[in-house]
N, C-alpha and C positions, 0 to 999 in steps of 0.2 A: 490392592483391589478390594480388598473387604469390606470399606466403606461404602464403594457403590454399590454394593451388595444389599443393603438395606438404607439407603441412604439415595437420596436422589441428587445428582451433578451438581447443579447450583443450589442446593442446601450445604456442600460440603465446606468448613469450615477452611481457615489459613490454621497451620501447625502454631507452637511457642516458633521453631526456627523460621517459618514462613512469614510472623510480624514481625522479624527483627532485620530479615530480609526485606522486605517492604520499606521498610524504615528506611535501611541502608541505600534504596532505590531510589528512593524520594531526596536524600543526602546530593548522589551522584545528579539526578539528573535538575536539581536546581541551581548544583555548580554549570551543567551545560550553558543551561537556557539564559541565567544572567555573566556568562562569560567569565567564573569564576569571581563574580564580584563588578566585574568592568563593564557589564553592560547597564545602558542608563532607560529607565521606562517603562524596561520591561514588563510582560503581566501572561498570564499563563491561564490557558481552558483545558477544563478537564472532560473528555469524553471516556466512559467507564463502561463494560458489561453488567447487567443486572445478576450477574450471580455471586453468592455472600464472597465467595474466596477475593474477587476482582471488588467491592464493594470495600471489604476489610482494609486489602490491599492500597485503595486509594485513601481512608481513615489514617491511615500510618504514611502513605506516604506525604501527605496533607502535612504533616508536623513540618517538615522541612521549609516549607512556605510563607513568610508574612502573608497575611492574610490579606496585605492589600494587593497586594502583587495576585490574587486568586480573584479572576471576574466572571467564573461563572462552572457550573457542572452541568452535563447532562447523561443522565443513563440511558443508554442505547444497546435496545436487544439487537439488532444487528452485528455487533460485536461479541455476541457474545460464544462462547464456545463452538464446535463441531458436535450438534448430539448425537451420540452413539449407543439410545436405543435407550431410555427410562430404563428400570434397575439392569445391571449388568454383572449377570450369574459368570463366576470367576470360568470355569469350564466351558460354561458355551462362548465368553469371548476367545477362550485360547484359539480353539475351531474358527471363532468368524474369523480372528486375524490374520490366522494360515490361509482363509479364504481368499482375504483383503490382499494379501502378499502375491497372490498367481494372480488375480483377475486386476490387482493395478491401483494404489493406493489413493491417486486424486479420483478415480470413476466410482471407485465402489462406495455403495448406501449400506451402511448398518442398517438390520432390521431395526425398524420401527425408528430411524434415524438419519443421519445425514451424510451424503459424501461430502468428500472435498471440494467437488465443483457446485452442490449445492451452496456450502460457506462460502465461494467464489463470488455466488450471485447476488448473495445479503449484504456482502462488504463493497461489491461496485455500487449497489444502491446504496450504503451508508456513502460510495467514499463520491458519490455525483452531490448526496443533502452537504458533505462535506466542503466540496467544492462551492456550491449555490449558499450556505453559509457564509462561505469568504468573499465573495464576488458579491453579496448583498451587503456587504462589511457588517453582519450581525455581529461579530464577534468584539467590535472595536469598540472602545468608551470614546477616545476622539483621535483624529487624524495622523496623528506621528506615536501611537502606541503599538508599542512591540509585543505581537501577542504570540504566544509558543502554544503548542495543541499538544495536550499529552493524553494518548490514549492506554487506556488501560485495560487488556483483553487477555489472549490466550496464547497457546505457542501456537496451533497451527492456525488459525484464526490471522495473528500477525505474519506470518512465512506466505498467507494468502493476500493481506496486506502487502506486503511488498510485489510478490508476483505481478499483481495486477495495476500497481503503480509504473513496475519498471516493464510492464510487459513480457514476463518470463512465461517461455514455455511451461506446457506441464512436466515433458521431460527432466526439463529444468529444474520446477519447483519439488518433483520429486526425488531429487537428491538433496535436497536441503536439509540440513540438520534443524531437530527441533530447538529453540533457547532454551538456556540452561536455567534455573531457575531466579529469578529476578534479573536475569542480562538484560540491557537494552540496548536499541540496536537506531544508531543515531543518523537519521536522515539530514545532511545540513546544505545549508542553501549557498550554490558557489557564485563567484563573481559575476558569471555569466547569468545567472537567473535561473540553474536550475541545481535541481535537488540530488545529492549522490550521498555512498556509505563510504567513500575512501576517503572525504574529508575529515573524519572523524576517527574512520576506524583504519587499520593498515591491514596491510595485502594479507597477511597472515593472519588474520581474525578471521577475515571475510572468509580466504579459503577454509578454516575449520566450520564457518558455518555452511560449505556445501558449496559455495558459489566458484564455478568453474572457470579456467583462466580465463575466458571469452567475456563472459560474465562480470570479470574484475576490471578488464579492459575496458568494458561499459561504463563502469561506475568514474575508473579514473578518468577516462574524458570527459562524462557529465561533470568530473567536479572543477574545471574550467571552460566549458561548454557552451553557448550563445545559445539561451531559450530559442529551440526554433530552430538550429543551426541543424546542419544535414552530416550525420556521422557517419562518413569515406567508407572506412574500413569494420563498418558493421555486418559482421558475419550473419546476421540474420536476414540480411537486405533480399537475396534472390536465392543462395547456394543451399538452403534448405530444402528448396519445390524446386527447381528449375536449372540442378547444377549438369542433369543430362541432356541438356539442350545445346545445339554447337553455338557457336558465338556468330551472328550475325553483323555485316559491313554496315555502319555508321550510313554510307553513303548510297546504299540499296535506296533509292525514290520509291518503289513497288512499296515494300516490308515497310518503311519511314510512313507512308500512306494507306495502308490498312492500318498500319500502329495506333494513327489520328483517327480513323472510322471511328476503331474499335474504341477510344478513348470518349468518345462523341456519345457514342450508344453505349455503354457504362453511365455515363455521368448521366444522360438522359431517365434512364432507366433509375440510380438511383434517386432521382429528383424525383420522378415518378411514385417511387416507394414510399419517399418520408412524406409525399402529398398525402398519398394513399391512407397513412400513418396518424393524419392531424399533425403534422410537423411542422410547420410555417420553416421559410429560407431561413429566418433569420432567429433560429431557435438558440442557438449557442453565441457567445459572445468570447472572441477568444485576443489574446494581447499580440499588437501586432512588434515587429522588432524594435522599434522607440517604446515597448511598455506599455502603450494604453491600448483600452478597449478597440479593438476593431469587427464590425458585423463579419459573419462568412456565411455564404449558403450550407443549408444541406447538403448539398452535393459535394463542395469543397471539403466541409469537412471527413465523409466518408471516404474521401481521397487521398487524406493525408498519408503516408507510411505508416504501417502500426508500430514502429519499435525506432526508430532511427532516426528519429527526430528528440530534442531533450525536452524531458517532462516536467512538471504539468503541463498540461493542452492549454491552460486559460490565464491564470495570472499567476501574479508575486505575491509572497504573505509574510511569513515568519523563515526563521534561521534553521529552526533543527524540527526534523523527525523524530523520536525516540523511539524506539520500542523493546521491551524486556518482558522479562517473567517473572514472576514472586515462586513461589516453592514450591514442594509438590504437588503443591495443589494447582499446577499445570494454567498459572494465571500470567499474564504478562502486561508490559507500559511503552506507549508510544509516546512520545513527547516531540513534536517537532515545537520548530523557535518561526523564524520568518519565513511561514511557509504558504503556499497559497493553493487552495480546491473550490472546485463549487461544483452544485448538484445537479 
């Protein structure tokens, strides 16, 4: 803690064991992304936090690289940390943090600083420019290149990352264990088109980083899953909000028929909204079950499930997600391989 003591967050240096760390990061995650060797094409984009530790970090992990296989960086402050209040006086954090503990770790704002649902907001708008990157193929030099995204950020910055890709609660995200330093935590792209952590990683990892049986069950079906396909036995579907409700007959004509009112006057209603909004119908462009683009209105898409349906909402890209942390200096790496977002 003494550092930030006199020292401001992102001026704080990587350790000697923090570059070597790095190093070793950089090692691992360019065996992912070229398949040990066996993948042909391949080429890798670097998205980084502006702060020196995440900076250094990607300096070292760089060495790993042919340089031709490396088509582009971009420093990105939306990535970068949780601020937790310009200098932080060792004493009064003990106090804020016993705060942070009773009033709720994703809600609560450090003074002069950030909560975790603030970090929540900056990384869905990096992860929509992410998205709208892919889907504008900025990323690509020509048509059949394998491009892998490694980003290189923070621990809880990435645990917010994942949250908001797979749709985790905050309950959820709040048992999450932080990465340990330099881990990375590998998002990869299954047969079906969509992206899971059980490809990569096993049942046993996953659970030490926090993720609940329900949670692992998510991941193992995404990692053979049909982009788009509708997941049966997703426990997040109704039984969250709606498991004190008695079960209602299929064959009620009345209940079947207000169902449809009600269905009518929602969708109305949100078509109204994103008018309201500047939204045009045909604002997102999302891939339809054969793969390619298909228009959806506004209103469709506000319709979709939030959780039970497999992710990304838009297209295909690369293989692997990564994501890790360098050392105590509390910095981490995402690297996906054919993975696809847009903004």
């Amino acid at each position: 803690m003494a550092a930030y003591t006199t020292t401001p967050d992102y001026r704080i240096p990587l350790t000697v064991l923090g570059v070597e760390q790095a190093r070793d990061a950089g090692e691992r995650i360019c065996q992912v992304v070229s398949e040990g060797g066996r993948a042909a094409g391949w080429k890798v984009y670097f998205y980084v936090s502006p702060y020196e530790r995440t900076r250094s970090t990607l300096r070292e992990m760089g060495r790993a690289f042919p340089p031709k296989r490396i088509i582009g960086v971009r420093e990105e402050c939306r990535i970068r940390e949780q601020d937790f209040g310009n200098f932080q006086v060792e004493e009064r954090m003990k106090a804020i943090k016993e705060t942070r503990e009773r009033f709720g770790r994703f809600f609560f704002r450090f003074p002069e600083g950030e909560s975790a649902a603030d970090v929540f907001d900056r990384v869905t708008s990096f992860m929509e420019s992410l998205w709208r990157d892919i889907d504008m193929r900025r990323l690509e030099q020509e048509d059949n290149t394998n491009v892998n995204l490694v980003i290189v950020s923070h621990g809880l910055t990435s645990r917010v990352f994942l949250m908001k890709w797979f749709k985790w609660t905050v309950d959820e995200f709040e048992r999450l264990n932080n990465p340990r330093n330099c881990e990375i935590r590998v998002m990869q792209l299954g047969p079906g088109g969509d992206y899971s952590l059980a490809i990569h990683h096993q049942p046993e990892e996953l659970q030490r980083w926090g993720l609940s049986p329900e949670m692992i069950a998510d991941q193992q079906w995404r990692a053979t899953a049909v982009r788009g396909s509708w997941y049966d036995s997703c426990p997040w579907h109704l039984d969250n909000f709606f498991h004190h409700l008695k079960d209602s007959s299929e064959d009620d004509e009345s209940s079947a028929a207000a169902r449809d009112a009600c269905g009518v006057a929602v969708s109305e209603s949100m078509e109204s909204c994103l008018w309201s909004l500047g939204v045009s119908e045909s604002m997102e462009t999302y891939p339809s079950s054969s793969g390619t683009p298909s228009e959806t209105s506004g209103a469709d898409i506000l319709s979709h499930p939030p959780r039970c349906f497999g992710s990304p909402p838009r297209g295909i890209y690369g293989r692997y997600l990564c994501v890790g942390t360098p050392e105590e200096a509390a910095t981490e790496t995402v690297a996906p391989s054919h993975e696809h977002v847009s903004d």
